[in-house]
C-alpha positions as CSV (number, residue, x, y, z in Angstrom):
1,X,-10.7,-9.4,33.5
2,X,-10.2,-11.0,30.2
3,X,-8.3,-9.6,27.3
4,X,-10.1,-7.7,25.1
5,X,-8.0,-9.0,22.1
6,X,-8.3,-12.1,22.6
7,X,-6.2,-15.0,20.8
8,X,-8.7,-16.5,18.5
9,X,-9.8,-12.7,17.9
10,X,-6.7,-11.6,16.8
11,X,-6.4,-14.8,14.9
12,X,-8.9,-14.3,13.1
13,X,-8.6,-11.3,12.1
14,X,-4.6,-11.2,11.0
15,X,-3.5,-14.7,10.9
16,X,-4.9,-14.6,7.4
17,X,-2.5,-11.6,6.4
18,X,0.6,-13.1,8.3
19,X,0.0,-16.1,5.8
20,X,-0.1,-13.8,3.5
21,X,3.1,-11.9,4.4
22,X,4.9,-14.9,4.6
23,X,4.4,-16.2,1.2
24,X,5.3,-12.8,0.0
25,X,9.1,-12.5,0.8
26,X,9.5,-16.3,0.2
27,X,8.2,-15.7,-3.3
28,X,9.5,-11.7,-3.7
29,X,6.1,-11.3,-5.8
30,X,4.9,-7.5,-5.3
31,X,1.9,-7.6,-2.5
32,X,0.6,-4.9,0.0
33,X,-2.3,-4.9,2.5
34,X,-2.1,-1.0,2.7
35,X,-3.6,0.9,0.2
36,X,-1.2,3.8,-1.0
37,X,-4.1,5.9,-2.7
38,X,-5.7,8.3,-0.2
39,X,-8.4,7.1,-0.9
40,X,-9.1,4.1,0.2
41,X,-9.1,5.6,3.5
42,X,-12.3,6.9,5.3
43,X,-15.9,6.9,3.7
44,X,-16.2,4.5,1.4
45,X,-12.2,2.8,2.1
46,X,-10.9,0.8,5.1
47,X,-13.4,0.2,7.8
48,X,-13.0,2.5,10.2
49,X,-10.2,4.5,9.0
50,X,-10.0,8.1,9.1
51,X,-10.4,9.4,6.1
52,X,-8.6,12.9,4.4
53,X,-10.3,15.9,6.6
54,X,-10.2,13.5,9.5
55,X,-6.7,12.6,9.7
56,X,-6.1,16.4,9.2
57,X,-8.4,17.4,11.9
58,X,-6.9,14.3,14.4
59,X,-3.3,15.9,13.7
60,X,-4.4,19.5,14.3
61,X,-5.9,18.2,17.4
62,X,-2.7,16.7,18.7
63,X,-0.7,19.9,17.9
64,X,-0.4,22.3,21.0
65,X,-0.7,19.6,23.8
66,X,0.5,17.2,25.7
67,X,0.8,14.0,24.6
68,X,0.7,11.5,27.8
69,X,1.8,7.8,27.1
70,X,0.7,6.9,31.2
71,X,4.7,5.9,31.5
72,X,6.0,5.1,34.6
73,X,8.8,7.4,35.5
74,X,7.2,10.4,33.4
75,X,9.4,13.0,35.3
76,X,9.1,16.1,33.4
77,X,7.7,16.9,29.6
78,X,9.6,18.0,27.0
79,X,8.8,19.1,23.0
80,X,10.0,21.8,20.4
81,X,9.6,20.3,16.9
82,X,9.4,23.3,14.3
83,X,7.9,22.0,11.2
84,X,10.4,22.0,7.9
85,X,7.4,24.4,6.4
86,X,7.3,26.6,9.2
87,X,4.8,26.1,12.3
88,X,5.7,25.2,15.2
89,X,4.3,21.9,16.3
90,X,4.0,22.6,20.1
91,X,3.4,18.9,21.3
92,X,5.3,17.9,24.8
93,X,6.0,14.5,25.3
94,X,7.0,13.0,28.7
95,X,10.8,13.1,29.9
96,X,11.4,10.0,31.5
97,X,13.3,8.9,34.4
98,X,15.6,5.8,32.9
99,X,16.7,4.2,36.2
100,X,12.4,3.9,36.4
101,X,11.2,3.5,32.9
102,X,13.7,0.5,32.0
103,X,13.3,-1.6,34.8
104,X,9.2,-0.8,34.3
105,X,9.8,-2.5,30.7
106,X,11.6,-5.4,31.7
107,X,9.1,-6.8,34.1
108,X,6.7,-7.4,31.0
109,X,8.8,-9.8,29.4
110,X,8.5,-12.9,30.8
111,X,4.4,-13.1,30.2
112,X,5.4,-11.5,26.6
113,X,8.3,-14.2,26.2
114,X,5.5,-17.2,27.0
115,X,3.1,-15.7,24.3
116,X,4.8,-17.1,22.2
117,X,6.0,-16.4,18.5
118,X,2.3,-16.5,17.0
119,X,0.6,-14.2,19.1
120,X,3.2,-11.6,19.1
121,X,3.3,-11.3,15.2
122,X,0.0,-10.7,15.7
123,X,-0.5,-8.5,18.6
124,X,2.2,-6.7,16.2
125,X,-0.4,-6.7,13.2
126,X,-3.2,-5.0,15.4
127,X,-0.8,-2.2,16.0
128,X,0.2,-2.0,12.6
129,X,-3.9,-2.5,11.8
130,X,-4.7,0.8,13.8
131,X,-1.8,2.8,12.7
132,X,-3.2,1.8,8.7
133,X,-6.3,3.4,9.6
134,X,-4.8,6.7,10.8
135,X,-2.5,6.9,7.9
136,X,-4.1,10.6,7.0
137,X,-3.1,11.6,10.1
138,X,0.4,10.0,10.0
139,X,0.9,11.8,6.8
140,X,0.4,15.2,8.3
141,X,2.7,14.2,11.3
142,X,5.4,13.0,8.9
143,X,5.3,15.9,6.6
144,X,5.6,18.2,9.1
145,X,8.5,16.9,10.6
146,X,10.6,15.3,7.6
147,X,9.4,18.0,5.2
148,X,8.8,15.6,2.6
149,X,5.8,16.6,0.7
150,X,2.3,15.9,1.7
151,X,1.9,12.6,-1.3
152,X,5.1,11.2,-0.3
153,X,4.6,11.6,3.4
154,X,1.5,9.8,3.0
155,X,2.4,7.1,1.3
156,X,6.5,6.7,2.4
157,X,5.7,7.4,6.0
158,X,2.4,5.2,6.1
159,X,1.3,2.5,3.9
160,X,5.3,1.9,3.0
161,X,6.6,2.2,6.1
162,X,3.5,0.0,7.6
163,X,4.7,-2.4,4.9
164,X,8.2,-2.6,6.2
165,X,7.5,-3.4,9.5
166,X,4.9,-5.8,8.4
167,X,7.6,-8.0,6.5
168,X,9.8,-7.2,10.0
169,X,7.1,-9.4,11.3
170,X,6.5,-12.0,8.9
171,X,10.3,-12.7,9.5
172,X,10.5,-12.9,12.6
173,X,7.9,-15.1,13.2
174,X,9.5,-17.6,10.4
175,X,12.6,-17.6,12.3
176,X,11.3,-18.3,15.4
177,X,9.3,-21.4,14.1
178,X,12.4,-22.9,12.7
179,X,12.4,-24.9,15.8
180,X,9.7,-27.1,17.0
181,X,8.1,-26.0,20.8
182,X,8.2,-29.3,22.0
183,X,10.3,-32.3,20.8
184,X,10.5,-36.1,22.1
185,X,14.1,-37.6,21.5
186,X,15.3,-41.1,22.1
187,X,18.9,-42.6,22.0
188,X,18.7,-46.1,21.0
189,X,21.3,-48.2,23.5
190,X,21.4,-51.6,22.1
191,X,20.3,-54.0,24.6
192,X,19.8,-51.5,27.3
193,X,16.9,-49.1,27.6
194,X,16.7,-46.1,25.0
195,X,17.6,-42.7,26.8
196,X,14.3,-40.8,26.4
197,X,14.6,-36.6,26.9
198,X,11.5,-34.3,26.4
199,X,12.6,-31.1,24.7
200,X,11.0,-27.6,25.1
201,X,12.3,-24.8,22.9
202,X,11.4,-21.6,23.7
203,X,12.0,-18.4,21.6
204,X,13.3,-15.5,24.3
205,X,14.6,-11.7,23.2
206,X,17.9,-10.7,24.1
207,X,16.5,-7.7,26.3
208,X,15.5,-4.1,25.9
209,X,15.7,-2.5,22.0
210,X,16.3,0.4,21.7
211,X,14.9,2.2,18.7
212,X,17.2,5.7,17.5
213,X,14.8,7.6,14.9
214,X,16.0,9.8,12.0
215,X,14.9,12.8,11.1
216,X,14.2,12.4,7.5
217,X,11.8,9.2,7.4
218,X,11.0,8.5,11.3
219,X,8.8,5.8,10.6
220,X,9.9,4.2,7.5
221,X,13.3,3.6,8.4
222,X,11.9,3.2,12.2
223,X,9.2,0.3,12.3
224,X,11.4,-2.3,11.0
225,X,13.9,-2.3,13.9
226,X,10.7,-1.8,16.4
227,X,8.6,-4.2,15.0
228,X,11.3,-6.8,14.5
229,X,12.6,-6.5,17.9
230,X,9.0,-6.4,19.6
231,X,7.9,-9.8,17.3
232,X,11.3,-11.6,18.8
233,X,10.0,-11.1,22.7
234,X,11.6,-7.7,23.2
235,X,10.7,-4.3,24.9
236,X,11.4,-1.3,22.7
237,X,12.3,1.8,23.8
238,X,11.8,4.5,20.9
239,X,14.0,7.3,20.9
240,X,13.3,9.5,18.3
241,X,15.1,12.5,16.8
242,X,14.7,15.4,18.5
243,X,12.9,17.1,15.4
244,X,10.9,13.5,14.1
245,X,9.1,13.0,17.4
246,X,5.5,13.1,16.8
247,X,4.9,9.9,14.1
248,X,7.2,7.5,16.7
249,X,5.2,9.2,19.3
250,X,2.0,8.2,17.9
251,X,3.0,4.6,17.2
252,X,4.0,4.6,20.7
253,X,0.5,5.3,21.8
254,X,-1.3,3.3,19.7
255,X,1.2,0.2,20.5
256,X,0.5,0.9,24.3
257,X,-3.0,0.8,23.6
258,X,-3.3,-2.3,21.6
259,X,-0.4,-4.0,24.3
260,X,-2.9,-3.2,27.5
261,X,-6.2,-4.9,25.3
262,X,-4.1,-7.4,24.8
263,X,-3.3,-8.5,27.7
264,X,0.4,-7.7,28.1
265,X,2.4,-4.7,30.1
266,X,2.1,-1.4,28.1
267,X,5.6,-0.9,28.8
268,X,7.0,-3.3,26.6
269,X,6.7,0.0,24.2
270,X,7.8,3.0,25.8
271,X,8.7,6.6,24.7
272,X,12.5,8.2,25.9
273,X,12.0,12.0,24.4
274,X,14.9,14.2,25.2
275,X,15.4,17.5,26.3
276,X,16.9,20.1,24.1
277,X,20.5,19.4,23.8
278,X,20.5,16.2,26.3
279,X,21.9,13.8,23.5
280,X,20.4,10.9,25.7
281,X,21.2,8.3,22.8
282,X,24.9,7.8,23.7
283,X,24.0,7.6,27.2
284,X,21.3,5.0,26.5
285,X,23.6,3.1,24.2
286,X,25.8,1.8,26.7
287,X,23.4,1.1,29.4
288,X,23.4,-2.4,30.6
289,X,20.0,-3.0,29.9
290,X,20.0,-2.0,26.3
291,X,20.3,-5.1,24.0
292,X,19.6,-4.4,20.8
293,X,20.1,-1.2,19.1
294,X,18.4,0.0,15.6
295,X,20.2,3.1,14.3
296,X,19.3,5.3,11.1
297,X,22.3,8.7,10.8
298,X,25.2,9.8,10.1
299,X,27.9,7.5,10.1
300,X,30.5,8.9,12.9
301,X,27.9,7.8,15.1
302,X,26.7,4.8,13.6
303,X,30.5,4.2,14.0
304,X,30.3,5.4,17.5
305,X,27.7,2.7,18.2
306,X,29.4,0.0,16.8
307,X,32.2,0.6,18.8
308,X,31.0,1.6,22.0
309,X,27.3,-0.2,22.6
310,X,29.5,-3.6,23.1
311,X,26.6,-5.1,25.0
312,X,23.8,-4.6,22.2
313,X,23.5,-5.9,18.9
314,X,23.6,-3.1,16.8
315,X,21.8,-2.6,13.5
316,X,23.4,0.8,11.3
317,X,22.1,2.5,8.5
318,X,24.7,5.2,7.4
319,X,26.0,7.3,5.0
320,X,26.9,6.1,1.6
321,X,27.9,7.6,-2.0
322,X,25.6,6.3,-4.2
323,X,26.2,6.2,-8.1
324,X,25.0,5.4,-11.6
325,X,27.4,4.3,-14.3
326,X,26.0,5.8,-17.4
327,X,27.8,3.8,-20.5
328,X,24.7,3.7,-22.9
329,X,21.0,3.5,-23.9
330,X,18.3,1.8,-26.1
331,X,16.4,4.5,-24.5
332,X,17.6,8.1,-24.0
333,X,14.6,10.0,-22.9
334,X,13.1,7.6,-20.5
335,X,17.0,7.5,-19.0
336,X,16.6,11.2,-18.7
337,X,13.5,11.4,-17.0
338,X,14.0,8.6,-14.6
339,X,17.2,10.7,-13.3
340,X,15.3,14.0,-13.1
341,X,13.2,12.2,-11.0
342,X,15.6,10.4,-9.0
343,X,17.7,13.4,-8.6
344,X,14.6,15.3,-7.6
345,X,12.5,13.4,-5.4
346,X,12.3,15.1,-1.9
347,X,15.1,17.3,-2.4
348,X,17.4,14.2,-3.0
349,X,17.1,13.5,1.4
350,X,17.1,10.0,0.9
351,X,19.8,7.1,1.5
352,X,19.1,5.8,-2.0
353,X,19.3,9.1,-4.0
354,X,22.3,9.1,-6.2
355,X,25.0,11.0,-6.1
356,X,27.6,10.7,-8.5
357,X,26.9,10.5,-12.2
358,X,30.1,8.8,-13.6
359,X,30.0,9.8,-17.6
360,X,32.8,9.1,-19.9
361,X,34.4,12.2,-21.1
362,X,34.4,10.8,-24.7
363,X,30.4,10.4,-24.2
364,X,28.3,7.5,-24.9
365,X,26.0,6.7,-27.4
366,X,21.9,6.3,-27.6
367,X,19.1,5.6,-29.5
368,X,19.5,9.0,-30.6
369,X,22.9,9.4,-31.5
370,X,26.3,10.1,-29.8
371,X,26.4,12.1,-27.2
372,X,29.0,13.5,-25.8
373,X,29.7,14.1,-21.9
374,X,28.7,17.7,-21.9
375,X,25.8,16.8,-24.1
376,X,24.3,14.2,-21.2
377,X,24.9,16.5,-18.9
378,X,23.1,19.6,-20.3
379,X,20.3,16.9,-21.4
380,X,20.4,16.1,-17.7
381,X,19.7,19.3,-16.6
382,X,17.5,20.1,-19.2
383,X,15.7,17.1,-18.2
384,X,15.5,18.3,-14.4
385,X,14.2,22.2,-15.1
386,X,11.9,20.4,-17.4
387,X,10.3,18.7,-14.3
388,X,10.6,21.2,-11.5
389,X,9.5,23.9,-14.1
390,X,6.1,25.0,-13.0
391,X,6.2,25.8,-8.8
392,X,3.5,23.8,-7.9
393,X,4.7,20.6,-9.2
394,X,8.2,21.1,-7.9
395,X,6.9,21.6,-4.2
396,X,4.5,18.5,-4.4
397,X,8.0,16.6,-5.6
398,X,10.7,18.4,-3.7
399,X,8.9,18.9,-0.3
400,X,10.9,21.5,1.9
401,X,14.7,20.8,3.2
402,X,14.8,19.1,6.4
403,X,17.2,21.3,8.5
404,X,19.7,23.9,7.9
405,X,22.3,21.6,7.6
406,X,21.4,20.4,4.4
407,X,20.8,23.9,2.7
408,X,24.8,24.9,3.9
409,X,25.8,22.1,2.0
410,X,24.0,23.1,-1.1
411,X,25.5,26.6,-0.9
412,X,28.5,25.2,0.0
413,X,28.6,22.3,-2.9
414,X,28.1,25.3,-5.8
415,X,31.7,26.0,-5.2
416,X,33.5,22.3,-6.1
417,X,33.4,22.8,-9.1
418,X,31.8,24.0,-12.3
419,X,27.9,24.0,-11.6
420,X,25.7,22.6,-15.1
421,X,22.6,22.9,-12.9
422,X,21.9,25.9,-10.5
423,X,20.0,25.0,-7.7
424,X,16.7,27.6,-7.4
425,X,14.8,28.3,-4.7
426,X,10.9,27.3,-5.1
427,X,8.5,29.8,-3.0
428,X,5.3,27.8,-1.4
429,X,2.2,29.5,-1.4
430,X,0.8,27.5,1.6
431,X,4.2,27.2,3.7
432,X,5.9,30.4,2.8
433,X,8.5,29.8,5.6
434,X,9.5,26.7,3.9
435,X,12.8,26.4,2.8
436,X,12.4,25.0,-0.5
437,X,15.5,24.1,-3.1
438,X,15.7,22.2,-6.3
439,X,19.0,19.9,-7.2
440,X,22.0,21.2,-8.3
441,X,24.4,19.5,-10.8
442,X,27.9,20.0,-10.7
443,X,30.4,19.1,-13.1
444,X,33.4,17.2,-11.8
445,X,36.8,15.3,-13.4
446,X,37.3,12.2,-11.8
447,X,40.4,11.1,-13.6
448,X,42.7,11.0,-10.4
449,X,40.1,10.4,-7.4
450,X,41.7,11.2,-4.0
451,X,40.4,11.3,-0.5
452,X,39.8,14.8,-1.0
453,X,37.6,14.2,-4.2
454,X,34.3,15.6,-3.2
455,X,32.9,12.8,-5.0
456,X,34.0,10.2,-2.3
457,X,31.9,11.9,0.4
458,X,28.4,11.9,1.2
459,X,27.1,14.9,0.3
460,X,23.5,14.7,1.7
461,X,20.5,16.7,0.0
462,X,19.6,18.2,-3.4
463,X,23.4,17.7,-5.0
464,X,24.8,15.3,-7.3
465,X,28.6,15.6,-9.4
466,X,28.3,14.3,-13.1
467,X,31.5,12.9,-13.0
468,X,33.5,12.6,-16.4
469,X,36.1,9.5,-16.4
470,X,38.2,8.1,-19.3
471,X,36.6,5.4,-19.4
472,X,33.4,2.6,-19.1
473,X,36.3,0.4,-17.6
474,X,37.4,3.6,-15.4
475,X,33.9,4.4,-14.7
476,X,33.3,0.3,-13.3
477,X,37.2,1.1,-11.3
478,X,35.7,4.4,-9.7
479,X,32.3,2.4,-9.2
480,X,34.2,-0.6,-6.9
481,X,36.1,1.6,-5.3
482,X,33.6,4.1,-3.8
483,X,31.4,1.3,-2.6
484,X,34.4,-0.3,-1.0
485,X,35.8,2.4,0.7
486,X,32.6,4.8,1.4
487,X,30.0,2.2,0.8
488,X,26.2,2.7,-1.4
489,X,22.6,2.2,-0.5
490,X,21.6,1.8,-4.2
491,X,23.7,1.4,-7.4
492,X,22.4,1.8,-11.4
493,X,23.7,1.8,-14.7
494,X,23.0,2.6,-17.9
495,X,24.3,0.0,-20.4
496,X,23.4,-1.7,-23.6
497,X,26.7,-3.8,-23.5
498,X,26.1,-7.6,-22.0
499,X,29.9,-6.9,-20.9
500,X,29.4,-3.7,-18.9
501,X,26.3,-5.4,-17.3
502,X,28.2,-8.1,-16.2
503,X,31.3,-5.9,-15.1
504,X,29.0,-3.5,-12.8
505,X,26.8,-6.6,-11.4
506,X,30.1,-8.3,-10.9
507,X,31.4,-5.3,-8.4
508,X,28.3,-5.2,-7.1
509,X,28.7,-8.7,-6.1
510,X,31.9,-8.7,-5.3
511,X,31.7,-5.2,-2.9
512,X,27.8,-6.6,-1.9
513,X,25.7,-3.5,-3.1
514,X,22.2,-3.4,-4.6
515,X,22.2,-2.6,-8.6
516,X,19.4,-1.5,-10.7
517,X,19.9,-1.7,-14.4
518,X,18.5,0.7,-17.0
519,X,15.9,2.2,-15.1
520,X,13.8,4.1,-17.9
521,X,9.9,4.1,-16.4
522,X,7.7,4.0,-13.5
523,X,10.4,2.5,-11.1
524,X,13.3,4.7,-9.9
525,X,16.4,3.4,-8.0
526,X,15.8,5.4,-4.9
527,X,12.6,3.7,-4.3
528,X,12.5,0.2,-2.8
529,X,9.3,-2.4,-2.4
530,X,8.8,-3.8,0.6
531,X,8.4,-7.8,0.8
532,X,10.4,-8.1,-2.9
533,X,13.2,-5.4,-2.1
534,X,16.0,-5.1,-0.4
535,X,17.1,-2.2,1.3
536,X,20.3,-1.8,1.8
537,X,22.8,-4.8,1.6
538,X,24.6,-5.3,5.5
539,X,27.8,-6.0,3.3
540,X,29.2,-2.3,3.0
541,X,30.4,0.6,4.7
542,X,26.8,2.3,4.1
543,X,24.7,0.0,6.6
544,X,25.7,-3.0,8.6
545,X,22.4,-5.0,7.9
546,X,19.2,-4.8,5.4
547,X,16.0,-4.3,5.6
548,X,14.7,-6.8,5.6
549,X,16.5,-10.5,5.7
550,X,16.6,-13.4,8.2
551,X,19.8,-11.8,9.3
552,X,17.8,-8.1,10.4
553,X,15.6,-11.0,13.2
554,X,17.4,-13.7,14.1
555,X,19.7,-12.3,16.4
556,X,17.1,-10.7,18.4
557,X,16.2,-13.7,20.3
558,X,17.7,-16.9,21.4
559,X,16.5,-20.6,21.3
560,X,16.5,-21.6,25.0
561,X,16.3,-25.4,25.3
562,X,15.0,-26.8,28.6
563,X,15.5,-30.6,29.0
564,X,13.4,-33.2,30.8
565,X,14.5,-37.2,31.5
566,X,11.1,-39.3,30.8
């Protein structure tokens, strides 16, 4: 029977977006085929998306049953996610057997392998295509398992997030076509006869991927490892995180899906949901089979991996201390409210949120006069309770906390040092189970940082130290020396010197961190852009590659060169 997606049907209907994705991170211009306004989905948006009451009504339907993927090796189910705002979730997803499941995935690479690089990218777009048009429902899944708020679930978990794997994609491809298929060579011999060779190249993955999801943005952080690895010619075993399973879970069906009308195995996507407590990712990590390994956590295990997984390539994104230098400013009340937000946005559980504020105790100066260091402080604070002020904004912008974990260290962070910002708690009218917490701001001296300076840790969630220094100079010292040793998803400062600008960008050169200067409107520097961004750098302790560079694909696949005598 033929394919129902054929070649020149998928061709035609994403060929024109791959071209599209391609020009777009050769050119770093802002472009997105996924709306982010809600919108556009439904009556009236995307062809045959679902729109607001039907993505809520497709994830209520999902919720209390069980969610079969047809995997081979299915030999028990397994579930538990209890939603950051309350209700329990009650989906079971199948347990599977590994020494069935991964041999089951293997046998679907060689057809996959001879597809070629075009038709995978986009076999990959038609998965990315049907997961667009359930966005709605994504939201709801994302939300209730990340506990980011409803807006930013929707938009970070699907039309970002699609984005992401998208430019996965369009790389991939363009590194796999950096070699012709076929090639003709001939060695001129002088009088003799040329030696003639006819070359085939073929672009093959390195084996199975396997795909470790985080709790705080399962698909975001998740579909550029999966679709990067799938575009390269290799099966990809999700795992997700115990309490993120439902949005992986869903990709996994609809990539199934899309795989099977496609013509290829089903199992070159599979699902490995664990059991409570089973911690199946270490013993995945080291199984022969597994190849490549995508990682989003904490660092001890990103560590672990790195050490341990010797037979994968692995791909870490860790822990880091991010930081803002704050020297000086043209623009004092657009500096404030950019870090209220920044601070603020989902309870500050993301890898780009900043951290440490370093301030010079002597202050800085504005467009509005000197200020001292206590003043920017209080104003910072000011500038936060301002934001989160009325209830219902704060939950739409602070979503709930993700686990306990986060809200111990919140209590626990109140009693470093002296606290300019008490953290609140913010009661939910529709989810009053959830557990929700604005930032707290505590005031810290970082004249003689140590290893025991709670500024040199990650301290994950809704707390940042306004550091007072000496010093811009000391501030630039601190600055090197935290991304050096503990690494940084995102840097900023605040400068109106052309020397400080050139100091900071300098470190962040030199220590290979991303810097955004003088932030002060719509753009924050815990929010990256898919196809123009970079997400992390690959050069520090915070995450061994970025999302997304040639470097992220290239490594999943070889070149194999077969050579004929003509």
């Amino acid at each position: 029977m033929a394919a129902e997606l054929s070649p020149h049907l998928l061709s035609e209907r994403h060929r024109p977006t791959l071209d599209r994705a391609l020009d777009a991170i050769r050119t770093r211009a802002y472009w997105s085929p996924h709306p982010e306004h809600p919108k556009a989905y439904g009556e009236g948006g995307a062809p045959g998306s679902l729109g607001a009451a039907e993505g809520k009504a497709a994830f209520d339907a999902v919720l209390n049953t069980r969610l079969d993927l047809d995997q081979p090796g299915t030999d028990g189910w397994t579930g538990g996610e209890i939603s950051p705002y309350g209700p329990q979730l009650a989906v079971e997803y199948p347990h599977a057997d590994l020494d069935v499941l991964l041999p089951a995935m293997r046998a679907g690479m060689p057809a996959w392998r001879e597809a070629g690089p075009e038709t995978r990218a986009l076999v990959c777009l038609e998965i990315l295509a049907r997961i667009s048009a359930r966005t709605h429902e994504f939201g709801h899944a994302v939300m209730h398992t990340s506990g980011q708020a409803f807006m930013m679930a929707f938009q970070a978990g699907g039309p970002h997030a699609q984005d992401r794997g998208l430019e996965a994609v369009a790389y991939a491809y363009e590194e796999q076509m950096r070699a012709p298929r076929t090639a003709d060579w001939s060695k001129p011999q002088g009088k003799r006869d040329p030696i003639d060779l006819h070359k085939t190249f073929t672009a093959a993955g390195r084996g199975i991927s396997l795909l470790i999801g985080c709790n705080t943005f399962p698909t975001w952080n998740g579909y550029p490892g999966l679709f990067a690895s799938l575009a390269t010619g290799n099966p990809v075993l999700v795992k997700p995180h115990p309490r993120a399973v439902l949005p992986l879970a869903l990709t996994v069906q609809l990539a199934r899906e899309v795989l099977t009308e496609a013509g290829f195995d089903p199992n070159l996507v599979a699902l490995a949901a664990e059991r409570p407590g089973e911690g199946i990712a270490k013993t995945l990590a080291v199984r022969p089979e597994i190849r490549i390994i995508d990682y989003t956590g904490s660092t001890e295990f990103g560590d672990w991996l790195e050490a341990n997984a010797r037979q994968a390539q692995v791909y870490t994104e860790k822990a880091g201390v991010n930081t803002i230098v704050v020297d000086s400013t043209d623009d004092y009340r657009g500096m404030l409210a950019n870090l209220a937000f920044s601070l603020s946005l989902y309870s500050g559980q993301m890898c780009t949120t900043p951290q440490n504020l370093l301030i010079p105790r002597d202050g800085i100066t504005t467009d509005v006069g000197d200020k001292s260091y206590d003043d920017v402080v209080t104003d910072i604070a000011a500038a936060v309770t301002g934001l989160l002020g009325d209830d219902a904004r704060a939950n739409g912008l602070l979503g709930a906390l993700v686990n306990p974990d986060v809200k111990a260290r919140l209590e626990a962070a109140a009693q470093l040092g002296e606290v300019a910002l008490p953290s609140r708690e913010v009661a939910n009218p529709d989810f009053p189970e959830a557990v929700v917490r604005t930032p707290l701001i505590v005031r810290l001296d970082g004249s003689k940082p140590d290893e025991d300076s709670p500024y040199l840790s990650e301290c994950f969630g809704p707390v940042s130290f306004a550091v007072a220094v000496d010093s811009t100079a000391e501030a630039v010292e601190l600055l090197r020396r935290t991304i050096r040793d503990k690494g940084a998803m995102t840097v900023g400062a605040y400068t109106t010197s052309p020397e400080v600008e050139r100091a900071v960008e300098d470190v962040c050169l030199d220590e290979s961190a991303q810097l955004s200067l003088n932030l002060t409107g719509g753009v924050y520097v815990n929010q990256t852009a898919a196809f123009s961004d970079f997400h992390g750098s690959g050069g520090n302790p915070a995450a061994n590659a970025a999302l997304c560079d040639g470097a992220f694909v290239s490594n999943r696949f070889r070149t194999l060169e077969v050579r004929r005598q003509r």
